[in-house]
mmJSON file of the N, C-alpha and C atoms, coordinates in Angstrom:
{"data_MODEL":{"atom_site":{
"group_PDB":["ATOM","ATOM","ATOM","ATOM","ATOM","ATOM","ATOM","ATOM","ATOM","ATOM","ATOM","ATOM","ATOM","ATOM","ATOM","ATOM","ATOM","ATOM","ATOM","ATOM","ATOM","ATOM","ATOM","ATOM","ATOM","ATOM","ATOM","ATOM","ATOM","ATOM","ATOM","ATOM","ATOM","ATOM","ATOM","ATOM","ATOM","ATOM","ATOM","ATOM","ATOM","ATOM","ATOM","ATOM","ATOM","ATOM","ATOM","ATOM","ATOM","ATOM","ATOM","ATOM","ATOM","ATOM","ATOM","ATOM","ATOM","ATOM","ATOM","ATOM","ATOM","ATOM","ATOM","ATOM","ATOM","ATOM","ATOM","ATOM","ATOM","ATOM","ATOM","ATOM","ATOM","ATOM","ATOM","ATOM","ATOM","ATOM","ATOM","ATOM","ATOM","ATOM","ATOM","ATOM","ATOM","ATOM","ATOM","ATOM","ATOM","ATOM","ATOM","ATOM","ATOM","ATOM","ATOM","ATOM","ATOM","ATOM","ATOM","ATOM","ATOM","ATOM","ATOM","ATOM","ATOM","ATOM","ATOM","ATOM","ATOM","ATOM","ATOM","ATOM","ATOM","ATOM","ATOM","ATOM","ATOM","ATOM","ATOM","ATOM","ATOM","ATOM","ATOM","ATOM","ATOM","ATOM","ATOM","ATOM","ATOM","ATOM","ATOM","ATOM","ATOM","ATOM","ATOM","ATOM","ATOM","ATOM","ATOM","ATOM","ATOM","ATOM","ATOM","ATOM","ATOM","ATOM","ATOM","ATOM","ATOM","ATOM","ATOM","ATOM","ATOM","ATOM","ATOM","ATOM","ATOM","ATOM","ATOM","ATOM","ATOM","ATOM","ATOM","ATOM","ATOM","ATOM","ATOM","ATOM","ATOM","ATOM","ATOM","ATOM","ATOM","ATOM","ATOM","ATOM","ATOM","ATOM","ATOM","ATOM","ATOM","ATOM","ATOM","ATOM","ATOM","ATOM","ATOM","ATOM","ATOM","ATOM","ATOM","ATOM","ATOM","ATOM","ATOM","ATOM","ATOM","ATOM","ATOM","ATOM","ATOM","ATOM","ATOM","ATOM"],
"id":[1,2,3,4,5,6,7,8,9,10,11,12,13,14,15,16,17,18,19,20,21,22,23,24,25,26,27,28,29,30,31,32,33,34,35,36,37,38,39,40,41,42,43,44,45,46,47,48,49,50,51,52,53,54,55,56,57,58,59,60,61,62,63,64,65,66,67,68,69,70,71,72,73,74,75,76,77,78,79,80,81,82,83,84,85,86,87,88,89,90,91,92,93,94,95,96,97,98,99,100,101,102,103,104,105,106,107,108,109,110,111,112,113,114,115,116,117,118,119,120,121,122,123,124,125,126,127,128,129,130,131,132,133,134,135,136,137,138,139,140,141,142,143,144,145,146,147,148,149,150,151,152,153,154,155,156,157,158,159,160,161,162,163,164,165,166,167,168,169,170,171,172,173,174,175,176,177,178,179,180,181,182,183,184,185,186,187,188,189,190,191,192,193,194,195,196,197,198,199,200,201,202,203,204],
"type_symbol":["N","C","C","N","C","C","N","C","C","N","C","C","N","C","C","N","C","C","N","C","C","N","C","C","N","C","C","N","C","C","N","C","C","N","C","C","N","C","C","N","C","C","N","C","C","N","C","C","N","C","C","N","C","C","N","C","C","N","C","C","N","C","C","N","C","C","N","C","C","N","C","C","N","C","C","N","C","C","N","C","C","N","C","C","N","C","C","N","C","C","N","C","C","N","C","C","N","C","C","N","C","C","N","C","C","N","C","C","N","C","C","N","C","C","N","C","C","N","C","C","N","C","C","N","C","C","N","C","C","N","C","C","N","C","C","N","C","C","N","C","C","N","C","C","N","C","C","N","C","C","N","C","C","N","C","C","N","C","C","N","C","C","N","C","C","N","C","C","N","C","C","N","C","C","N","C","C","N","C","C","N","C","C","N","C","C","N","C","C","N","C","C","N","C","C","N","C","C","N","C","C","N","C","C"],
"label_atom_id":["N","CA","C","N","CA","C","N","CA","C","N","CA","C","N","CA","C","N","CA","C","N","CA","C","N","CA","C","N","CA","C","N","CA","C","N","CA","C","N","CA","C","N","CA","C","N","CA","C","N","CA","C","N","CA","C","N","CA","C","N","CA","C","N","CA","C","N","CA","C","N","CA","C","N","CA","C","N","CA","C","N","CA","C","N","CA","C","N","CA","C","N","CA","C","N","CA","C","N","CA","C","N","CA","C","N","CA","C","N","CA","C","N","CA","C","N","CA","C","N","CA","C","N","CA","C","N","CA","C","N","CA","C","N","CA","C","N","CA","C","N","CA","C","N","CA","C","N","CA","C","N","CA","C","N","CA","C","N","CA","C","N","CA","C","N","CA","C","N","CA","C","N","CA","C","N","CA","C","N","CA","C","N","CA","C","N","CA","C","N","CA","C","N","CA","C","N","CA","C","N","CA","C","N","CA","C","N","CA","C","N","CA","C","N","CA","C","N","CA","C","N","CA","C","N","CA","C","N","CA","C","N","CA","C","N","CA","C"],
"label_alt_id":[null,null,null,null,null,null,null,null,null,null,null,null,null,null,null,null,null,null,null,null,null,null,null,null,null,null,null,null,null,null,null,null,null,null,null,null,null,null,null,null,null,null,null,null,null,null,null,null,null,null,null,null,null,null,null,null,null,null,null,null,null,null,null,null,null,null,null,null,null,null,null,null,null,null,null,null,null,null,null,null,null,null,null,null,null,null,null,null,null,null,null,null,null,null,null,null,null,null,null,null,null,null,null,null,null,null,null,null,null,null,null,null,null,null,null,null,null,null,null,null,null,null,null,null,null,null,null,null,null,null,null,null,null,null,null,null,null,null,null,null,null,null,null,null,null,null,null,null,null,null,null,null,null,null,null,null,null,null,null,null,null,null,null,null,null,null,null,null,null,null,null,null,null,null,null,null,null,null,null,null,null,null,null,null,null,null,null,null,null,null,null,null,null,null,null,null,null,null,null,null,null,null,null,null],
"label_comp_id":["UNK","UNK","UNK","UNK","UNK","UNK","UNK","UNK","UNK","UNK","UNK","UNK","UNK","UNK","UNK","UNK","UNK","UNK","UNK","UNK","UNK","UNK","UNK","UNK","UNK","UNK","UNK","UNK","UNK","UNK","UNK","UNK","UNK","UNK","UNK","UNK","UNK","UNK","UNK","UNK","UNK","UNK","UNK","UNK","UNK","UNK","UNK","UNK","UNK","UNK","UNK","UNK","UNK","UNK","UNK","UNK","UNK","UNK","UNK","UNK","UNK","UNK","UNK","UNK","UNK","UNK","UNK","UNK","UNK","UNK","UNK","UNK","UNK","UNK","UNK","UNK","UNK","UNK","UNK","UNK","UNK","UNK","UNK","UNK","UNK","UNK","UNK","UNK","UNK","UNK","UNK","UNK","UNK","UNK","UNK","UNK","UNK","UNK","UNK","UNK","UNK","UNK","UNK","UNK","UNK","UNK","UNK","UNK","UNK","UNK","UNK","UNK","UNK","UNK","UNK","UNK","UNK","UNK","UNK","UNK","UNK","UNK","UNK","UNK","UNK","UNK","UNK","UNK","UNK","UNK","UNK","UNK","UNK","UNK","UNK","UNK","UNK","UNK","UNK","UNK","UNK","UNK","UNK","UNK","UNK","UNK","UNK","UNK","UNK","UNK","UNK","UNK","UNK","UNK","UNK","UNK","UNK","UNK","UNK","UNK","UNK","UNK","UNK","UNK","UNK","UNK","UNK","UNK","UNK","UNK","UNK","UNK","UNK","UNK","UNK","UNK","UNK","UNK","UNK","UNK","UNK","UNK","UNK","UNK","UNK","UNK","UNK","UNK","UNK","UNK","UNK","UNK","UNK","UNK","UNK","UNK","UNK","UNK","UNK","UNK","UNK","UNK","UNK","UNK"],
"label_asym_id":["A","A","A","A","A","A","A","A","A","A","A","A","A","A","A","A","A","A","A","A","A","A","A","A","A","A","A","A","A","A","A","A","A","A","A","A","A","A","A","A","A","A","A","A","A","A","A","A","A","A","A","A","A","A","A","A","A","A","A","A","A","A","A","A","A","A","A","A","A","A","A","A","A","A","A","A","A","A","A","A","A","A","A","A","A","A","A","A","A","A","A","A","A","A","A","A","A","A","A","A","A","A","A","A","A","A","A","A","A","A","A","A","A","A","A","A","A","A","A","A","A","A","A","A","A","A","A","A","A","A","A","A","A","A","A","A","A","A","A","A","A","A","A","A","A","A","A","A","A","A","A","A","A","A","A","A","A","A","A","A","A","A","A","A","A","A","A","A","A","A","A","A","A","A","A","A","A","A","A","A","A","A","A","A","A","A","A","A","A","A","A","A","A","A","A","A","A","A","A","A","A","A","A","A"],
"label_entity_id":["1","1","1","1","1","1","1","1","1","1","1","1","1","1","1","1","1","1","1","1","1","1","1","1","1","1","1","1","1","1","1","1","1","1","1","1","1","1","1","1","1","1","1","1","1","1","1","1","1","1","1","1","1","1","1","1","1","1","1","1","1","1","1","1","1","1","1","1","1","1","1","1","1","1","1","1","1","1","1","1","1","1","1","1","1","1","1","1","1","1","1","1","1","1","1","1","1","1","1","1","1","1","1","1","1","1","1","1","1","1","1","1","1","1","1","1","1","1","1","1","1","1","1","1","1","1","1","1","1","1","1","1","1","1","1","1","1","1","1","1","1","1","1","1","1","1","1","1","1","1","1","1","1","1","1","1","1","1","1","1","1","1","1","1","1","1","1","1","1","1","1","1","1","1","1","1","1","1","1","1","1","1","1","1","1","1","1","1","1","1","1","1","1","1","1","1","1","1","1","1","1","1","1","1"],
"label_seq_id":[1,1,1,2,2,2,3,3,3,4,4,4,5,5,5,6,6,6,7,7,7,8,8,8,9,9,9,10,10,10,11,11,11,12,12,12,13,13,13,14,14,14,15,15,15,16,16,16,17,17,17,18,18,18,19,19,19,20,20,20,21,21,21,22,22,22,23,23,23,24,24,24,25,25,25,26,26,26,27,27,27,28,28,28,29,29,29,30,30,30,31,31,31,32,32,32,33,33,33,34,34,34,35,35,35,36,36,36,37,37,37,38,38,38,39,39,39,40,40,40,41,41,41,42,42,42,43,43,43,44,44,44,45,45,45,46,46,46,47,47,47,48,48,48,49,49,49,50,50,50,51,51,51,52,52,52,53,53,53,54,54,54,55,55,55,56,56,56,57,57,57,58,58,58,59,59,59,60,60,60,61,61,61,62,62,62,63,63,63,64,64,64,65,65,65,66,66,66,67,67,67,68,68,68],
"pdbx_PDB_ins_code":[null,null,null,null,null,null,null,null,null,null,null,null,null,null,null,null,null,null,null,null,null,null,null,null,null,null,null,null,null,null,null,null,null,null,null,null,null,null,null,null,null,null,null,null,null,null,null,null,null,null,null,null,null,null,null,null,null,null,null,null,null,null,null,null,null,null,null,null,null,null,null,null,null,null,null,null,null,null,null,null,null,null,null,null,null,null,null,null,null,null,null,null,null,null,null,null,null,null,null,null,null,null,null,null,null,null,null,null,null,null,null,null,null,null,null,null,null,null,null,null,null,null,null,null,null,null,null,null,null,null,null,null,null,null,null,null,null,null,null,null,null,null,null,null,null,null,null,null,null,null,null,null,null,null,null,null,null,null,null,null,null,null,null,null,null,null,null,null,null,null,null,null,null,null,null,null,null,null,null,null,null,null,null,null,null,null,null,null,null,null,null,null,null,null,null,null,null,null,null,null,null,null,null,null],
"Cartn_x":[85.249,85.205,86.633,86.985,88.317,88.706,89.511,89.988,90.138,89.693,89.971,91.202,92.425,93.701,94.212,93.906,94.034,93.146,92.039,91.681,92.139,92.831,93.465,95.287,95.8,97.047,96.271,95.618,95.185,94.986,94.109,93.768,95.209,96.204,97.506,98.169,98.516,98.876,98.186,96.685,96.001,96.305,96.636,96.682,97.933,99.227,100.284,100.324,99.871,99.896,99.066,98.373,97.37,97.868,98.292,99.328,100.275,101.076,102.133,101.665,100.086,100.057,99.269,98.254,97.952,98.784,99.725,100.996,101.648,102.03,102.139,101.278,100.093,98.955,98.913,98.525,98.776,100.106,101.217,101.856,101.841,101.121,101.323,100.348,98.984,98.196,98.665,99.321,99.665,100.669,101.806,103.165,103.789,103.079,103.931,104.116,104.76,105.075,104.145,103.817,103.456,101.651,101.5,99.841,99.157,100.438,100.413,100.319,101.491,101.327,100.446,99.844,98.626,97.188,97.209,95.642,95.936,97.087,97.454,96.938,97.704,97.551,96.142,94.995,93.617,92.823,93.117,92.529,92.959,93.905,94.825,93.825,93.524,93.068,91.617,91.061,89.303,89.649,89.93,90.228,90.629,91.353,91.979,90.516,89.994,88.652,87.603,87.323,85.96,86.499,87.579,87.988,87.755,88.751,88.313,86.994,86.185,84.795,83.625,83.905,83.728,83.928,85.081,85.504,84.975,85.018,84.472,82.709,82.377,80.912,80.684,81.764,81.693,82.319,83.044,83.247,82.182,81.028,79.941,78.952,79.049,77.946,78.668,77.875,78.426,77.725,77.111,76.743,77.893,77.571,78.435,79.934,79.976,81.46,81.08,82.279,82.016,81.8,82.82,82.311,81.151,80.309,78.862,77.768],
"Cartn_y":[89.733,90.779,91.251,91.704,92.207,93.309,94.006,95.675,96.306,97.534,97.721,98.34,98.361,98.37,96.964,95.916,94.398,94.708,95.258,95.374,95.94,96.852,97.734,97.601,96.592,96.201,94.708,94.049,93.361,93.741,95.084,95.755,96.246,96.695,96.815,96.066,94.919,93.898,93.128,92.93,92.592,93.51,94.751,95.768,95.973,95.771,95.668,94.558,93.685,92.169,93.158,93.27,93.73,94.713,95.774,96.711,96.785,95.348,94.768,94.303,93.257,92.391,93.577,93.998,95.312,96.146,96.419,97.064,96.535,95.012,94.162,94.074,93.988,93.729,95.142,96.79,97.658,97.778,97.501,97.928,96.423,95.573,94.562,95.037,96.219,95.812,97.117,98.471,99.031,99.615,99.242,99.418,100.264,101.243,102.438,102.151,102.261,102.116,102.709,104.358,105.32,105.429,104.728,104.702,103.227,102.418,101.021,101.27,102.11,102.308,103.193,104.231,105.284,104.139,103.289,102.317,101.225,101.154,100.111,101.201,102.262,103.088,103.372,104.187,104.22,102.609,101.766,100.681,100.071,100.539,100.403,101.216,102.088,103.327,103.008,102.22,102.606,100.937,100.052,98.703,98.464,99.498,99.219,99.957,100.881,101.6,100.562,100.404,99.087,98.209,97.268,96.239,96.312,97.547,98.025,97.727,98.757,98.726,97.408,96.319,95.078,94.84,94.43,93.586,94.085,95.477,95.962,96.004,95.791,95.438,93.829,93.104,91.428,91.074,92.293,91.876,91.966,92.596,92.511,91.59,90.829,89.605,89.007,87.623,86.899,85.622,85.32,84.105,83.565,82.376,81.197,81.782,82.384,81.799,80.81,80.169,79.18,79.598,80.839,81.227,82.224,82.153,82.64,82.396],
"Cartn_z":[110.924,109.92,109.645,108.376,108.018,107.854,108.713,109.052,106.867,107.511,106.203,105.415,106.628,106.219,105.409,105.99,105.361,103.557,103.922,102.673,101.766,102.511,101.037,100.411,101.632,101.259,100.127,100.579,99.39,98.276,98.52,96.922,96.556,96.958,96.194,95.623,96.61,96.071,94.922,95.066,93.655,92.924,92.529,91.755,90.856,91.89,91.193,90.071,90.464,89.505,88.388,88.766,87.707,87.015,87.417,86.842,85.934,86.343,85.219,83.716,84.595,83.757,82.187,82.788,81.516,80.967,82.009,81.01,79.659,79.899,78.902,77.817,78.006,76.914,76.548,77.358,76.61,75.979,75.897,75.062,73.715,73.946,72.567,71.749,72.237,71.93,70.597,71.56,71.062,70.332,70.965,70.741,71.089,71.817,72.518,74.507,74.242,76.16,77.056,76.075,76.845,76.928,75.532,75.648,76.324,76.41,77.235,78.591,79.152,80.798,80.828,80.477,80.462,80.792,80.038,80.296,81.302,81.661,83.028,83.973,83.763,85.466,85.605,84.552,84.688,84.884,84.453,84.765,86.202,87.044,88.218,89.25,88.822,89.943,89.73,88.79,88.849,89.525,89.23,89.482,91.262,91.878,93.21,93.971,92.843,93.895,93.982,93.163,92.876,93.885,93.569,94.387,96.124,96.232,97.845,98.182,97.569,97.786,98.372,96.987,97.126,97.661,98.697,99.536,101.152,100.817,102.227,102.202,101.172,100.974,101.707,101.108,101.285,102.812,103.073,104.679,105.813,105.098,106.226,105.679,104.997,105.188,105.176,106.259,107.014,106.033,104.888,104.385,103.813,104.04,103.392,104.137,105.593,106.608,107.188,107.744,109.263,110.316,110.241,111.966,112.089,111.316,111.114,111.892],
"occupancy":[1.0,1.0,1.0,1.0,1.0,1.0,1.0,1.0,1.0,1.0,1.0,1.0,1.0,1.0,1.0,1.0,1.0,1.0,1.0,1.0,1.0,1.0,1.0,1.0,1.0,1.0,1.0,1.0,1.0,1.0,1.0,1.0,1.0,1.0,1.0,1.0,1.0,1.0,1.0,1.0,1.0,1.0,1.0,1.0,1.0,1.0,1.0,1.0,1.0,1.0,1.0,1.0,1.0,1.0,1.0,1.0,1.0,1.0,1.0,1.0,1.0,1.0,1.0,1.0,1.0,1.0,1.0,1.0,1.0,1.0,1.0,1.0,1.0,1.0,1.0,1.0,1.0,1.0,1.0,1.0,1.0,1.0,1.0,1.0,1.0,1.0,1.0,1.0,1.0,1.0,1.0,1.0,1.0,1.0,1.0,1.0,1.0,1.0,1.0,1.0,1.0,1.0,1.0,1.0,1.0,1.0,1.0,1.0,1.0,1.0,1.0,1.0,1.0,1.0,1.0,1.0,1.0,1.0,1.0,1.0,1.0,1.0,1.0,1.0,1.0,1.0,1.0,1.0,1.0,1.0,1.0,1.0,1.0,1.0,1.0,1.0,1.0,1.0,1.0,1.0,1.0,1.0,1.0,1.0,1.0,1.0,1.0,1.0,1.0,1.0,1.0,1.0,1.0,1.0,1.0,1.0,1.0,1.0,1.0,1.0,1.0,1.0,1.0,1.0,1.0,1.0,1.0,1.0,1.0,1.0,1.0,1.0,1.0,1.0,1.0,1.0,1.0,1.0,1.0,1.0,1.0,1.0,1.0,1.0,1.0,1.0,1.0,1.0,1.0,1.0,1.0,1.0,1.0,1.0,1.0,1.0,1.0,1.0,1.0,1.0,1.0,1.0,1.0,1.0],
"B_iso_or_equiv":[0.0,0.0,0.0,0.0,0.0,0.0,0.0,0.0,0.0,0.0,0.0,0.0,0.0,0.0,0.0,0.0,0.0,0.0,0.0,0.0,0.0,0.0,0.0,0.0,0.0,0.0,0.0,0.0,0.0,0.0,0.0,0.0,0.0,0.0,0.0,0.0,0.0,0.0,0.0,0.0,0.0,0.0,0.0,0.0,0.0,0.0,0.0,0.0,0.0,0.0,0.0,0.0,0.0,0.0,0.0,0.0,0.0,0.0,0.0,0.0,0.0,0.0,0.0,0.0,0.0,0.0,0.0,0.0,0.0,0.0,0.0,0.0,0.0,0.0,0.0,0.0,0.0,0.0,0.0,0.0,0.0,0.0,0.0,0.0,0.0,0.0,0.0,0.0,0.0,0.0,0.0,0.0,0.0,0.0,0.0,0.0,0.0,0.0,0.0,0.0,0.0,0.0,0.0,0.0,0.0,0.0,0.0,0.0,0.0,0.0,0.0,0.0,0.0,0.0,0.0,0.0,0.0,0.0,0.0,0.0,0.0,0.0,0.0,0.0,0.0,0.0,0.0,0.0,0.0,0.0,0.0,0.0,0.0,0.0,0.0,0.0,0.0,0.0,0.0,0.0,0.0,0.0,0.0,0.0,0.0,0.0,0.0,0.0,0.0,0.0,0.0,0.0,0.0,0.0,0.0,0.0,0.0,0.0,0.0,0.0,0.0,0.0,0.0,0.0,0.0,0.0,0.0,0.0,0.0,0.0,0.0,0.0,0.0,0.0,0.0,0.0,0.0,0.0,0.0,0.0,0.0,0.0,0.0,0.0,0.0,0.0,0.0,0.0,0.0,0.0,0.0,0.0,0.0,0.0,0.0,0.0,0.0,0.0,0.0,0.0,0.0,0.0,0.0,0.0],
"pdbx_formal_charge":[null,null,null,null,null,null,null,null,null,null,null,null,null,null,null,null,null,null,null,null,null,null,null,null,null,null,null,null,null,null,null,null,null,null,null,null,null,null,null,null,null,null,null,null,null,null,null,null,null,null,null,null,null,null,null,null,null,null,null,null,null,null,null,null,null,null,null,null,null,null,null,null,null,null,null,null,null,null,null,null,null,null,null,null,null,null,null,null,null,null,null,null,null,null,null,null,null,null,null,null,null,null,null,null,null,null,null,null,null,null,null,null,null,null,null,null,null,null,null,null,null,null,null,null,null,null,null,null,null,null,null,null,null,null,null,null,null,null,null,null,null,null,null,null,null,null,null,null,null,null,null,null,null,null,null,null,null,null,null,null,null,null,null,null,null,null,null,null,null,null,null,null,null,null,null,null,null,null,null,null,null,null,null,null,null,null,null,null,null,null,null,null,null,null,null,null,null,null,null,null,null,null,null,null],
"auth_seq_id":[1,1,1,2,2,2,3,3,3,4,4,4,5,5,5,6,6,6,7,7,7,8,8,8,9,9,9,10,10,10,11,11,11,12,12,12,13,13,13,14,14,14,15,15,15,16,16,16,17,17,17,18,18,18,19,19,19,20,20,20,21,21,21,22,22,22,23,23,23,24,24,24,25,25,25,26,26,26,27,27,27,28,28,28,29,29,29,30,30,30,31,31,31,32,32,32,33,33,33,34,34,34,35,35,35,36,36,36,37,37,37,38,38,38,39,39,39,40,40,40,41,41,41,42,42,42,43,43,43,44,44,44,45,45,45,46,46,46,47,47,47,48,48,48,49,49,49,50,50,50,51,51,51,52,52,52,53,53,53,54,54,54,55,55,55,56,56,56,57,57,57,58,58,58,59,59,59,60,60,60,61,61,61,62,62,62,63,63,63,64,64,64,65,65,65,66,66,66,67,67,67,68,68,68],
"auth_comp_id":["UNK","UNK","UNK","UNK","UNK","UNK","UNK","UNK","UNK","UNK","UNK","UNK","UNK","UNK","UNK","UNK","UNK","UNK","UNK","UNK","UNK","UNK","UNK","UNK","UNK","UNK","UNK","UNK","UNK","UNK","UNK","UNK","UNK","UNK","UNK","UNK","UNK","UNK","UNK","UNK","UNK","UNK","UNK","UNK","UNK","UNK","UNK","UNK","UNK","UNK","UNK","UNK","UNK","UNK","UNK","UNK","UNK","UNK","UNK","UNK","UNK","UNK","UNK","UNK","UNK","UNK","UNK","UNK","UNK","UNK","UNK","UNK","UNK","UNK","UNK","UNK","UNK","UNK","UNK","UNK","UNK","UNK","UNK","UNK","UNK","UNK","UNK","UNK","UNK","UNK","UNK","UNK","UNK","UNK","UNK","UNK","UNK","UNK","UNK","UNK","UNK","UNK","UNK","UNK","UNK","UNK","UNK","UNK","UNK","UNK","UNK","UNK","UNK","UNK","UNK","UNK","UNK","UNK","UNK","UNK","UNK","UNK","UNK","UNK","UNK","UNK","UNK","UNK","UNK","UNK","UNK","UNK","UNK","UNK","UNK","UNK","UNK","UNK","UNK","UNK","UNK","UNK","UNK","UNK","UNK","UNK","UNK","UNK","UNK","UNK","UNK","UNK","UNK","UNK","UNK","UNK","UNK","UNK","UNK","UNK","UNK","UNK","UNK","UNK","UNK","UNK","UNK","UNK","UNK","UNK","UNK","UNK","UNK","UNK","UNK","UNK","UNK","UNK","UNK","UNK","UNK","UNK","UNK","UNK","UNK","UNK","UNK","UNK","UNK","UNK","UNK","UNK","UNK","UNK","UNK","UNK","UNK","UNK","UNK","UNK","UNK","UNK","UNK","UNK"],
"auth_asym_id":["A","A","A","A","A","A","A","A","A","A","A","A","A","A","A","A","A","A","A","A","A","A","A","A","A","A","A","A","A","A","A","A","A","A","A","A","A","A","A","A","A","A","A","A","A","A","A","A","A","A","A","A","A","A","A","A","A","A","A","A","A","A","A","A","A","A","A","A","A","A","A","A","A","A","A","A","A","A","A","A","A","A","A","A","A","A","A","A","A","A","A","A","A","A","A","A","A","A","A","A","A","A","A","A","A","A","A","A","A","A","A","A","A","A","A","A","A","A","A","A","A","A","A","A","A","A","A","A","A","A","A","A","A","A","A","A","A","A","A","A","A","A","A","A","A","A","A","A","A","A","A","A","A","A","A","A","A","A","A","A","A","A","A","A","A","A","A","A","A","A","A","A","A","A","A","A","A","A","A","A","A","A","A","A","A","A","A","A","A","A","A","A","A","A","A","A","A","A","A","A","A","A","A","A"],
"auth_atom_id":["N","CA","C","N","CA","C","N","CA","C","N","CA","C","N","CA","C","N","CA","C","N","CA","C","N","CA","C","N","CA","C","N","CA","C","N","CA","C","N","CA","C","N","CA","C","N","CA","C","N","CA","C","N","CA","C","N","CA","C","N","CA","C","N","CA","C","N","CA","C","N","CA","C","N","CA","C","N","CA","C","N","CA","C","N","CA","C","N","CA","C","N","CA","C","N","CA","C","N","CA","C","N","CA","C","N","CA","C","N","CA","C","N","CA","C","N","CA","C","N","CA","C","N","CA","C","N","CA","C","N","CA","C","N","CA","C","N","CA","C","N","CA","C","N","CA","C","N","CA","C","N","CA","C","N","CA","C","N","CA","C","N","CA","C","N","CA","C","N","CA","C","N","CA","C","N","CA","C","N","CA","C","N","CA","C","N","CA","C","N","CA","C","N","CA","C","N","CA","C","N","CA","C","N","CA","C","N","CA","C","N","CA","C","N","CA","C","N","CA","C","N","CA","C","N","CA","C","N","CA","C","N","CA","C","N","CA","C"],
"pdbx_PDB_model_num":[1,1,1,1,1,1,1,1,1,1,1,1,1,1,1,1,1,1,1,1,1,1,1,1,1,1,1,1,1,1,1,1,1,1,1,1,1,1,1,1,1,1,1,1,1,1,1,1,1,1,1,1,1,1,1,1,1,1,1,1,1,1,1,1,1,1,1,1,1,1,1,1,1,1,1,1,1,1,1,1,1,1,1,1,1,1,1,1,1,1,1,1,1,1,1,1,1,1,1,1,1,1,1,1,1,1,1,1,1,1,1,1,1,1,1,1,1,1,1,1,1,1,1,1,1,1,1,1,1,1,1,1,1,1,1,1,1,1,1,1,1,1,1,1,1,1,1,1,1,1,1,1,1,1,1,1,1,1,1,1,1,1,1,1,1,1,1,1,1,1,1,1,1,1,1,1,1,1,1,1,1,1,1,1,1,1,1,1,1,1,1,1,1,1,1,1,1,1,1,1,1,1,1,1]
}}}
C-alpha cells in the first residue's frame, strides 16, 4: 500500500505540469495572463483534491497488483 505523503508529492508534481500546461491554454484561449492563471490555479486546487483522493481510494484495492 502507498503512504499518503508519496501520494500527495505525486499529486504536486502531477499538478505543477498541469498548472503550466492550463496556464498556456488559459491565456491562448483568452489573452489575458490574469484570467489565464486564475483558471490554471482553480483547476490546480479542485484537480490536486480529486487526484489525492483517487489515488488514496486506489491504494486500498488490491485488484489487478502482483503482490496481491
Amino acid at each position: 500500500m502507498e503512504r499518503p505523503r508519496r501520494t500527495l508529492v505525486k499529486s504536486i508534481i502531477w499538478n505543477i505540469n498541469g498548472l503550466a500546461m492550463m496556464s498556456v491554454v488559459g491565456y491562448a484561449m483568452t489573452g489575458s495572463a490574469g484570467v489565464g492563471g486564475a483558471i490554471a490555479m482553480i483547476n490546480t486546487v479542485i484537480g490536486l483534491s480529486l487526484y489525492f483522493l483517487y489515488e488514496r481510494i486506489w491504494s486500498r484495492i488490491s485488484w489487478g497488483r502482483a503482490d496481491a
